[in-house]
C-alpha positions in Angstrom: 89.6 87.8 77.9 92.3 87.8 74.8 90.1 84.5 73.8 87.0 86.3 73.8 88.6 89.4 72.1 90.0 87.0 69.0 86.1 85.2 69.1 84.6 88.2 68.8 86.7 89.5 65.7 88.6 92.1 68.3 91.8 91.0 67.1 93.8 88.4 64.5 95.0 85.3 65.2 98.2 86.9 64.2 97.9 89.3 67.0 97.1 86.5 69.5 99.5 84.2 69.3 103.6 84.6 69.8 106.0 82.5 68.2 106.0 80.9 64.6 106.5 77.7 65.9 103.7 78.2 68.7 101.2 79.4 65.9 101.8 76.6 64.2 101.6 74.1 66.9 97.3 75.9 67.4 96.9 75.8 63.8 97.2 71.8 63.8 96.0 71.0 66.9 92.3 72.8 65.4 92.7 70.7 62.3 93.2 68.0 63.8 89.5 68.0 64.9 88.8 69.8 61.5 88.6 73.1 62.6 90.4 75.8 60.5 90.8 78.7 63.1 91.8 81.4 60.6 88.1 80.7 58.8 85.1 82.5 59.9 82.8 81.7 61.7 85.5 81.3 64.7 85.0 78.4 66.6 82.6 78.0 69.3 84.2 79.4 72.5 84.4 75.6 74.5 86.3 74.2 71.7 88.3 77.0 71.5 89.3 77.1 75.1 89.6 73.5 75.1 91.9 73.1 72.9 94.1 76.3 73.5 94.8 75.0 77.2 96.1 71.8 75.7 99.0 73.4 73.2 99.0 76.3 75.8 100.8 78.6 73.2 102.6 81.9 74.1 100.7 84.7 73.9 101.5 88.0 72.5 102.6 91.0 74.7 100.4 90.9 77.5 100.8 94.3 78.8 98.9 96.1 76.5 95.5 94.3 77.2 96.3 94.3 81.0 96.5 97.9 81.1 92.8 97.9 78.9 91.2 95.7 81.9 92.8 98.1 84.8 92.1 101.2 83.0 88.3 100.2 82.5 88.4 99.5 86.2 89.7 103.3 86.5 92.8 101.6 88.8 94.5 104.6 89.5 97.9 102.9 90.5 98.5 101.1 86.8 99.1 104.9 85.9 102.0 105.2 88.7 103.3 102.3 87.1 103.5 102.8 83.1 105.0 106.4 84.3 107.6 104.5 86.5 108.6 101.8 84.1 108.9 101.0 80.3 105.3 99.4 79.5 106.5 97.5 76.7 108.8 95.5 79.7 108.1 96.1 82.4 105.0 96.8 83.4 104.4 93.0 85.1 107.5 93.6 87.3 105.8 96.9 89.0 102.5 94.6 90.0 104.2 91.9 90.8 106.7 94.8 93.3 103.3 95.9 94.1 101.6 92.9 95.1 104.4 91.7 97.1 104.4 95.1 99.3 101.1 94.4 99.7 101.6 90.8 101.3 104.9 92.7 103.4 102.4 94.6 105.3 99.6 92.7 105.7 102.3 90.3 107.4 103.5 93.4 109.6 100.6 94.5 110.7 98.7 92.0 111.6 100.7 89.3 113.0 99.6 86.4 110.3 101.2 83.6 109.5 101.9 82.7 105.8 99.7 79.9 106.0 96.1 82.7 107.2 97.7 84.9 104.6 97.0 82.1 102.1 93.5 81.4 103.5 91.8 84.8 102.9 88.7 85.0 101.6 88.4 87.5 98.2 84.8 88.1 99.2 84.9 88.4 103.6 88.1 89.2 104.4 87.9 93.4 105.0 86.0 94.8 107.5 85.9 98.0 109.9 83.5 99.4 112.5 83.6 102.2 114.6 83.8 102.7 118.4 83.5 106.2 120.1 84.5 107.4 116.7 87.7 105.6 116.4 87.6 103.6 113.3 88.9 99.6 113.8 90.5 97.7 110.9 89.6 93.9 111.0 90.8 91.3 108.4 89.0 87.5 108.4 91.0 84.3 108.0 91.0 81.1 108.6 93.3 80.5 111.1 95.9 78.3 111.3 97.0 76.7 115.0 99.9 75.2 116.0 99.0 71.8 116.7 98.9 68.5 114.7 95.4 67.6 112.3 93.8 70.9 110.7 91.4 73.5 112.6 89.7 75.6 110.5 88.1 78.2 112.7 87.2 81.6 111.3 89.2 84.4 113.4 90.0 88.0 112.9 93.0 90.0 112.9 93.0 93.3 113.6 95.2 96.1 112.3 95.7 99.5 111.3 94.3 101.4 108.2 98.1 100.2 106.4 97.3 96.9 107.0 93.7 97.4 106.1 94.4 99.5 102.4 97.2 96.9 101.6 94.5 94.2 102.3 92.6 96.1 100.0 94.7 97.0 96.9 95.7 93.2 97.1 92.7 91.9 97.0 91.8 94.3 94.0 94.9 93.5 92.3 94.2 89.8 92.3 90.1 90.4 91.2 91.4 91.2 87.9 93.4 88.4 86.9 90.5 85.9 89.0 88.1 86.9 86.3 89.8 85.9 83.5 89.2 82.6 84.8 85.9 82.0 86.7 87.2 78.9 87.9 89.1 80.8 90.6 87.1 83.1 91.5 87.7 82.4 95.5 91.1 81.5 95.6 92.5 85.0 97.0 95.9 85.0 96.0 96.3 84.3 92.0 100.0 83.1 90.5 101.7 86.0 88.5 104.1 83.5 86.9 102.5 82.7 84.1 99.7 84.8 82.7 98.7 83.7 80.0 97.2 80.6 82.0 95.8 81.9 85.3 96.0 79.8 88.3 96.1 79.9 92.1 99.5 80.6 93.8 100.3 77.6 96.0 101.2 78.3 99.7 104.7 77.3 99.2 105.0 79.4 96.5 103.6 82.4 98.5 106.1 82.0 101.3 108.7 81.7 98.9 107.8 84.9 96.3 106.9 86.8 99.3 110.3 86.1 101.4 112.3 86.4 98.0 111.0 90.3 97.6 112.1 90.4 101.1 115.9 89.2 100.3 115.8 91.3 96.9 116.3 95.2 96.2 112.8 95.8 94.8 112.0 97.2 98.1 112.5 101.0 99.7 114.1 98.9 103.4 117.6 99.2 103.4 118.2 95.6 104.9 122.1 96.1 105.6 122.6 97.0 109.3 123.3 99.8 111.6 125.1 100.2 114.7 122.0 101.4 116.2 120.0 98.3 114.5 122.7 96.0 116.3 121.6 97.3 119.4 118.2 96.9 119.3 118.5 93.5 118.2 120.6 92.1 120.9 117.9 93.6 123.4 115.0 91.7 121.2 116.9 88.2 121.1 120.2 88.4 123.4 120.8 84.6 122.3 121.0 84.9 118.4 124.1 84.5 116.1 126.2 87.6 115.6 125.9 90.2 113.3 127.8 92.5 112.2 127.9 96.1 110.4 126.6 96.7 107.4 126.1 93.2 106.3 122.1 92.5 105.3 120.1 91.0 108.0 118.3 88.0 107.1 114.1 88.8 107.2 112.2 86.0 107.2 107.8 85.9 106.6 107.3 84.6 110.2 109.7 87.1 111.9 107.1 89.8 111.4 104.6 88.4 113.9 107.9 87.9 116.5 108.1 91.7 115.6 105.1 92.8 116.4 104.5 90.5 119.3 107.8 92.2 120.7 106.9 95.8 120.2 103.5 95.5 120.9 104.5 94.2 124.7 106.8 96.2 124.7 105.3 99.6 124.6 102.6 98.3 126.7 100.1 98.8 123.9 98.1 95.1 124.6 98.7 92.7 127.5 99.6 89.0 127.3 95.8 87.7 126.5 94.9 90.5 124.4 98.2 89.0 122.3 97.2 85.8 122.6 93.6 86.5 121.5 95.4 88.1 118.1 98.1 85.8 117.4 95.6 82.6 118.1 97.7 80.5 120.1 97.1 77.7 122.2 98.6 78.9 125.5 100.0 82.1 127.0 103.4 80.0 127.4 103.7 80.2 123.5 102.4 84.2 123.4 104.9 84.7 126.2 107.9 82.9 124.3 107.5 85.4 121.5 108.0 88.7 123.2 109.9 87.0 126.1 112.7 89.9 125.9 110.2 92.6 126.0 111.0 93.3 129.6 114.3 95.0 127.8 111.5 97.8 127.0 111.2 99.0 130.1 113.8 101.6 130.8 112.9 102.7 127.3 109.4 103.0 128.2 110.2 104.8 131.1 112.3 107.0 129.3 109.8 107.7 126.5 107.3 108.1 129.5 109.5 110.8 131.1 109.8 113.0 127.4 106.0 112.7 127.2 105.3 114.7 130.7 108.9 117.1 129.6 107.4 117.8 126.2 103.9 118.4 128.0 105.1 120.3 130.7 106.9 122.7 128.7 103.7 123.5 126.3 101.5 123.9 129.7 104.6 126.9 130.8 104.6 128.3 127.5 101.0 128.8 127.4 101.0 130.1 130.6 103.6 132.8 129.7 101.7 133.8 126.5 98.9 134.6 128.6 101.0 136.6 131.3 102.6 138.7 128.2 98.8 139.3 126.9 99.5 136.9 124.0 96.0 135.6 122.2 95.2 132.1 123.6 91.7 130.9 122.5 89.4 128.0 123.7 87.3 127.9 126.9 90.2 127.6 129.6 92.2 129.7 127.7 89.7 132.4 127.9 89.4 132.0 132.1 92.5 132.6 132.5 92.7 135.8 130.0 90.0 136.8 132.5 92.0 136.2 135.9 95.1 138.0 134.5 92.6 140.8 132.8 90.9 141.4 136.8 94.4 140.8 138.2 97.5 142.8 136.7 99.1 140.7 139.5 98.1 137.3 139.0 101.3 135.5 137.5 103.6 137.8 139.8 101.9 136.1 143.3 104.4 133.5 145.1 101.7 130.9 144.1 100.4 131.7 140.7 103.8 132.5 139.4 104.7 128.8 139.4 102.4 128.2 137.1 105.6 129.8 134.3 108.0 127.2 135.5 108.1 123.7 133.4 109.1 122.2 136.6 105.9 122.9 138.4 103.7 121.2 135.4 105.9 118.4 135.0 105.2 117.9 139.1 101.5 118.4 138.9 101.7 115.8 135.8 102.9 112.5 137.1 101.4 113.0 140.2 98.1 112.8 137.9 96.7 116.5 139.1 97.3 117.7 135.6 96.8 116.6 132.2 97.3 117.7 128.3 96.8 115.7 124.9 96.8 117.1 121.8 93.3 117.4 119.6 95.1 119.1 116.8 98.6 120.8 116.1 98.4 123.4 118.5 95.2 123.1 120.3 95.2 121.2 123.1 92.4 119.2 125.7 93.3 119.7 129.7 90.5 117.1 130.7 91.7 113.3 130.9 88.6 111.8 130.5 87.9 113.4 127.1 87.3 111.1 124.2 87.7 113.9 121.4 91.0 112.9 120.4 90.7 111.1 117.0 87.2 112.8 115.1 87.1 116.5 116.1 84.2 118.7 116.7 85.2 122.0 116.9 81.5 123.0 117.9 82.3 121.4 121.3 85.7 122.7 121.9 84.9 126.3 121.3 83.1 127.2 124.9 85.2 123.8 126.6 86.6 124.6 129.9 89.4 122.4 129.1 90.2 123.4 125.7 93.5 125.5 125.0 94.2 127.1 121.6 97.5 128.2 120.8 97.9 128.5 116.8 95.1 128.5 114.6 96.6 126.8 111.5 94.6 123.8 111.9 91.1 125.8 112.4 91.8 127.3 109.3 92.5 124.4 107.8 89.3 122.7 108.8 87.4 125.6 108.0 88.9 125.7 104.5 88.0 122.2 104.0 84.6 122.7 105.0 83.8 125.4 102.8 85.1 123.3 99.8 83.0 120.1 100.6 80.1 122.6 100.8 81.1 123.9 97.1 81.8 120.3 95.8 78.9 118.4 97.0 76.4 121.0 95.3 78.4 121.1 92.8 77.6 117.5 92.3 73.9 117.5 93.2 74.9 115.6 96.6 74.8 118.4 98.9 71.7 117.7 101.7 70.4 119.4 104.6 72.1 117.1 107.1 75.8 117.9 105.5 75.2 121.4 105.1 74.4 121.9 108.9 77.5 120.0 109.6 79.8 121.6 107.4 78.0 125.2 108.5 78.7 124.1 112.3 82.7 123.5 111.5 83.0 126.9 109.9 81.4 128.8 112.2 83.1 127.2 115.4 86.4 128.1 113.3 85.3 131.3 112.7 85.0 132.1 116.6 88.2 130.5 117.4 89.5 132.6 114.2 87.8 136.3 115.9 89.3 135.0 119.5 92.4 134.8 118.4 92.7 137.9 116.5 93.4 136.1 113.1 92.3 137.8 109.8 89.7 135.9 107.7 87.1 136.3 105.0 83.5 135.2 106.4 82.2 132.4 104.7 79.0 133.3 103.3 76.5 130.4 101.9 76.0 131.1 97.6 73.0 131.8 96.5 70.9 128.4 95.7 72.2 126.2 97.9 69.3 124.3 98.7 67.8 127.8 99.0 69.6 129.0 102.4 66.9 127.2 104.8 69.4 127.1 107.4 69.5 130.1 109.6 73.5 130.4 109.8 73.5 133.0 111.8 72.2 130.9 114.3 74.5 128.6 114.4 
């Protein structure tokens, strides 16, 4: 692009070029095929790139012209960086910190190897669907086995929205620098070493820039170890060397997908061929051998298992008490009860009813599977364990739902808050249709009942004049 900038008459040969001795090195390689390149006309662009590749000259201060291409791309993170570091030096080192993160987390979420890191496509590589309204992050590779030869067989990974973004902002990242030379427009990962000639980064040199960021201090992970961190490690691999306190533990690329093999297992989140099916092995045996101490987990799990029901059990007794001291609780079970205890003065002071005030009786009625609670939102909570409603929201359902139980209201607000403005904003912008307006009208008003049940003060949002000339009857809503 700094070729076609001088060709054009953008900027001086002067400007392009670094270095007396460099300059002069361009000036006679030109004449030697009887080209003066300070005349005008310029060159014609395939001598010019010919020949400039053979010297390969230093270039002038890159910075300034990479900040031109992100900036017309309206890359938001270049900003972060010329705030965070000196431009003039150091604005390479913040995407290079940057691009390395990147590569961190794709390696800890996902489970990849180096060598399907490497083999990512610029063009297929991010995907995401959605099941029961629960969005799933899938990266494509090629995937590399663990067997003698090559196999090339397209598989996917998948990971969580961190993994997924960092896929993302990499693969953005690298776009710029591809087009400055077509010739490499598919090779994902683009060398940072040397910018003034672009070229792909080899897979060595991958492993090793990506496991040197590791071992460095251009990172946020302290690296030097706890006593807690010791602990944890001799219950994820009993047999290794010793470590000791505060000395920096030794991360390599691969150790990642041990990681995540281990933790995975070991919280019961995937079984053995679900891991398998990820990771792309052969055999179970291998799968197995990488979270072979994840048995360790169990007490933990058991333990974690056990805080779960405490922690549910006591919000089930608190709730309960609210609505024996005539505290507001909202949603649809929360309003049967107020009705019980409004018919019965008496009903929390009977030898059978009153148990339902002790943590102990819920924490019983829980493990025993009779009872159930999961949160939809801070503070409002789902009774039912066969409801799906726990990642996308719709407050319309929840307002009437026999299961529902609404203790604050800070979230409702919130959502209705956020309605309103997407309402304002999208007409602002022309983009407001029938179909979102009904939506956004149906969260407002469900937070509006939830608001009146629960005796919170709120401003009724009414629909401004013109928007899409109020064909909506919100009143019956």
């Amino acid at each position: 692009m700094r070729y076609k900038a001088f060709l054009e008459g953008e900027t001086t040969f002067d400007s392009l070029i670094e270095g007396d001795k460099s300059k002069q090195r361009v000036i006679e390689a030109f004449r030697s095929e009887e080209i003066d390149i300070k005349s005008i006309p310029k060159p014609n662009k395939e001598d010019f790139v010919r020949i400039m590749e053979n010297c390969q000259p230093s270039l002038s201060s890159q910075h300034h012209f990479l900040n031109q291409i992100f900036t017309r791309r309206n890359v938001n993170f270049i900003k972060v960086g010329v705030n965070k570091y000196n431009i003039s030096g150091k604005f390479m080192e913040y995407i290079r910190e940057l691009v390395s993160t990147c590569r961190v987390l794709i390696l800890a979420y996902t489970g990849m190897r180096i060598n399907e890191l490497y083999r990512l496509s610029p063009v297929n590589a991010i995907q995401n669907t959605k099941i029961k309204n629960q969005t799933i992050y899938q990266i494509t590779t090629r995937q590399s086995k663990i067997k003698k030869g090559v196999q090339t067989k397209n598989d996917i990974f998948v990971t969580n929205e961190i993994g997924y973004k960092a896929t993302i902002l990499l693969n953005n990242i690298m776009q710029v620098f591809r087009e400055q030379n077509p010739k490499y427009i598919n090779s994902f990962n683009i060398s940072l070493k040397n910018l003034t000639f672009i070229s792909p980064m080899s897979k060595p040199a991958l492993a090793s820039t990506t496991n040197s960021f590791l071992k460095s201090s251009n990172h946020e992970v302290d690296l030097n170890l706890t006593t807690e961190d010791i602990q944890h490690l001799a219950l994820s691999d009993p047999g290794q060397k010793k470590v000791n306190e505060s000395e920096p533990f030794n991360i390599t690329n691969h150790m990642f997908r041990r990681s995540l093999a281990y933790y995975l297992i070991g919280y019961e989140l995937l079984a053995f061929p679900m891991l398998k099916e990820q990771f792309s092995h052969l055999s179970s045996a291998m799968t197995k051998w990488y979270a072979r101490n994840a048995s360790s987990f169990q007490k933990l799990y058991s333990e974690i298992q056990d805080e779960r029901v405490t922690q549910q059990s006591k919000i089930l007794a608190r709730v309960h008490r609210k609505i024996a001291n005539n505290e507001r609780i909202a949603g649809g079970k929360g309003k049967a009860l107020r009705k019980l205890v409004d018919t019965n003065k008496n009903h929390f002071e009977e030898s059978l009813n009153n148990r339902a005030l002790e943590e102990e009786y819920w924490a019983k009625l829980i493990k025993s599977n009779k009872a159930h609670l999961h949160a939809i939102l801070p503070g409002i909570y789902c009774t039912n364990s066969n409801c799906d409603m726990r990642i996308s929201i719709e407050l319309a359902e929840c307002i009437e739902c026999e299961f529902d139980l609404v203790e604050e209201v800070f979230s409702i607000e919130a959502i209705r808050i956020n309605a309103m403005k997407n309402i304002i904003v999208l007409h602002e912008k022309n983009e407001l249709s029938h179909s979102s307006l009904s939506h956004f009208l149906m969260k407002i008003k469900a937070a509006e009942q939830i608001l009146s049940d629960m005796n919170f003060e709120y401003k009724p949002f009414e629909v401004p004049d013109g928007i899409l000339g109020n064909n909506i009857p919100v009143t019956n809503l």
